[in-house]
C-alpha positions in Angstrom: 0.0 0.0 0.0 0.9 3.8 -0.8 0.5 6.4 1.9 0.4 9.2 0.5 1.8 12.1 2.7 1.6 16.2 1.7 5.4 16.1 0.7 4.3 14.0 -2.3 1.4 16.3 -3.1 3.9 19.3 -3.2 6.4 16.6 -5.1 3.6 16.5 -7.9 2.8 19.9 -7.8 -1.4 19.0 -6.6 -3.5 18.0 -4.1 -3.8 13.9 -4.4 -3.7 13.2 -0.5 -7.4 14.0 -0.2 -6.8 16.4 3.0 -8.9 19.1 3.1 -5.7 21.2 4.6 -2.7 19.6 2.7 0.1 21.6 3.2 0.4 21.8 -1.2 -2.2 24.6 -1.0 -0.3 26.3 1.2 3.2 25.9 -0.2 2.6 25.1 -4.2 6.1 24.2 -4.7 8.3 21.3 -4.4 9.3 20.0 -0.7 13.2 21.4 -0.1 13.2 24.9 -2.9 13.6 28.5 -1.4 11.4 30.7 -1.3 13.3 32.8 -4.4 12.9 29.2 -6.5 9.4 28.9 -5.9 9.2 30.3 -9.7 11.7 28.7 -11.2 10.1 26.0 -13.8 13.3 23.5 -14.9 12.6 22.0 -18.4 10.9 18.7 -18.2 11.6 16.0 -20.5 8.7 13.3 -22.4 10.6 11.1 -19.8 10.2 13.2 -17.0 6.3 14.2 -17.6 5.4 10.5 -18.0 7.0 9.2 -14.9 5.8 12.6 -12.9 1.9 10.8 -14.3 2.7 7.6 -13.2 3.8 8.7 -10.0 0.3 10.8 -10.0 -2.1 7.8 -10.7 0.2 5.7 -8.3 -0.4 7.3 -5.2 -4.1 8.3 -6.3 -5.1 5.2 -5.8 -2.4 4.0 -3.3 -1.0 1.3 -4.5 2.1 -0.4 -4.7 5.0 -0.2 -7.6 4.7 -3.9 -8.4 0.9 -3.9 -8.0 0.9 -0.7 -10.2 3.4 -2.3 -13.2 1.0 -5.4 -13.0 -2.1 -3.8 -13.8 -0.5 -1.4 -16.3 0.9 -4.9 -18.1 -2.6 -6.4 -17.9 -4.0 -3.5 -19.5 -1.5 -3.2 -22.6 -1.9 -7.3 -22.9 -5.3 -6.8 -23.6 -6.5 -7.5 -27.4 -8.7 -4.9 -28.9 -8.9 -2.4 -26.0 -7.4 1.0 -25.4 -4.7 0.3 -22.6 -5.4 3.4 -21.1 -9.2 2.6 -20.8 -8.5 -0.6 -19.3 -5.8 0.2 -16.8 -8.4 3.0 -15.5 -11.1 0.3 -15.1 -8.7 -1.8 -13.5 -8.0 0.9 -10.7 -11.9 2.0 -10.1 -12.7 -1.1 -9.8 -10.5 -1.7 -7.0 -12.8 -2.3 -3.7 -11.1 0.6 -1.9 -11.6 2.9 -4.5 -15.5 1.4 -5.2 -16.1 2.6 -1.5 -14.8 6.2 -1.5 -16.3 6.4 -5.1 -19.8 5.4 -3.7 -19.6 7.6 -0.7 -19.5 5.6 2.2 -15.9 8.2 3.1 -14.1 10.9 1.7 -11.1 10.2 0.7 -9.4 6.8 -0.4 -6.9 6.4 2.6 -9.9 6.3 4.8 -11.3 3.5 2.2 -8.5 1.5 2.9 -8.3 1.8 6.1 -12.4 0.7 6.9 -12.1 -2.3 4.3 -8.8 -3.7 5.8 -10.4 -3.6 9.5 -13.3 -5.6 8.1 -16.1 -2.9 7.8 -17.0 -3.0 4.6 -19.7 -6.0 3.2 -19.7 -7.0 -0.5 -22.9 -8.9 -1.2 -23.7 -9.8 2.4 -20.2 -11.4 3.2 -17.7 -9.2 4.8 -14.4 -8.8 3.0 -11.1 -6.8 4.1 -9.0 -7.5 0.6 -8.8 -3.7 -0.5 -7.5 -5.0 -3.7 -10.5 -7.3 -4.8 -11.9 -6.1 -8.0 -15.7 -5.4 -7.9 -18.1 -7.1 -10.3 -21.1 -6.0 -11.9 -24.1 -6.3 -9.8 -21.8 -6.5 -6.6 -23.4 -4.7 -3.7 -21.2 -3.0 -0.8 -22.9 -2.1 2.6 -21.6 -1.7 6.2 -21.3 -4.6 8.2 -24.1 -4.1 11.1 -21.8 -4.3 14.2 -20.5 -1.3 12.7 -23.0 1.0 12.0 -23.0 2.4 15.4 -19.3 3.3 15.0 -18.5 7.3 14.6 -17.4 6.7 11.3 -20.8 6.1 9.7 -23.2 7.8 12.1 -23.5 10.6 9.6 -23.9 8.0 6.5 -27.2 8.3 5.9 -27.4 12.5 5.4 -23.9 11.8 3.3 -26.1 9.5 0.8 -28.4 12.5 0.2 -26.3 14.6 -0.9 -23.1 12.7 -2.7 -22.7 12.5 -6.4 -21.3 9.2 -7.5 -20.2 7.6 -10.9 -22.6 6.3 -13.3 -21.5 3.1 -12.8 -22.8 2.8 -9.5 -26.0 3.0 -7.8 -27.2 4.5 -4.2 -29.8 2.6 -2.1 -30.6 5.5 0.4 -32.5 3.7 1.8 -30.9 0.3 2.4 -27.5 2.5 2.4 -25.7 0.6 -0.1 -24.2 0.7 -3.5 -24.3 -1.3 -6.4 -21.6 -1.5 -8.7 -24.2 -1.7 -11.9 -21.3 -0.7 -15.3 -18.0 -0.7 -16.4 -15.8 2.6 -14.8 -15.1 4.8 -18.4 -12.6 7.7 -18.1 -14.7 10.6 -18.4 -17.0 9.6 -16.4 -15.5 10.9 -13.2 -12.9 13.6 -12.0 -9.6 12.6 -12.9 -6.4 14.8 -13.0 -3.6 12.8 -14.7 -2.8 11.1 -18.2 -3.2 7.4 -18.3 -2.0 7.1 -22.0 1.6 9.0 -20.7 1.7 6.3 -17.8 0.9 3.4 -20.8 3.6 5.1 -22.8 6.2 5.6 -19.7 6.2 1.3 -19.4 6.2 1.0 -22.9 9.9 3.0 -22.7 
């Protein structure tokens, strides 16, 4: 797993840590420059932009270098898809990603953290494997015993208002999500260049 801190936010030069106070909006330059270098812009190199994305997507989602390089060479072994397409699917539909997608917390470190301690249901069973891929017509709830924990006690008003992905949909009543399509980029926010991260392997 990746934990991302604020020094790699300021690293990248944006906010990927998903803290609402990360030090980058504060201090929009890299970790170690003076304050007279702040505006200094070094020439970057095809090399240098695509490994800068990589590194972006990488800690987005949190995941490892080796997991990362596996799912980037599942995607460009697939016939008849765009690699870029596939390697973003791979990544949303990763089952700590599906829960901060779907709402149930706000950023993805927090997803992590409630699937690995077991909070997190995926079609009644409980399952702590933040790396399971999610299916169509999978459907992710909190496990009772922990509905009464602080961490969901506002769930229920967070339903109401979240926006989620078309590719999954809210039970506000039941408080669960079903993963009903395919992730597409576009679909969702995303701030990085998964064909420079396809291309950056492909070196």
């Amino acid at each position: 797993m990746s934990r991302v801190t604020c020094k790699i936010c300021r690293r990248l030069g944006e906010t990927i840590c998903g803290r609402e106070k990360c030090a980058f909006k504060k201090r929009p330059y890299p970790p170690g420059k003076l304050i007279s270098e702040k505006k200094h812009r070094s020439t970057v190199t095809d090399y240098g932009r695509q490994l800068r994305e990589k590194q972006k997507v990488r800690h987005t989602y949190g995941v490892s270098e080796t997991q990362f390089s596996n799912y980037v060479k599942e995607a460009s072994a697939k016939r008849g898809a765009n690699p870029a397409e596939h390697l973003f699917e791979s990544l949303e539909s990763r089952l700590d990603n599906a829960v901060f997608r779907a709402g149930f917390v706000a950023s993805r470190s927090l997803s992590r953290q409630i699937v690995s301690h077991g909070h997190i249901m995926i079609n009644g069973r409980r399952s702590n494997i933040a790396s399971r891929r999610m299916k169509i017509g999978d459907v992710i709830a909190i496990r009772p015993g922990s509905m009464s924990t602080k961490l969901f006690e506002t769930l229920a008003e967070r339903f109401k208002t979240v926006t989620v992905p078309t590719w999954f949909k809210l039970d506000t009543d039941k408080l669960t999500a079903t993963f009903q399509g395919k992730p597409k980029p576009g679909q969702a926010e995303m701030s990085f260049n998964l064909t420079s991260v396809i291309e950056f392997y492909s070196r």
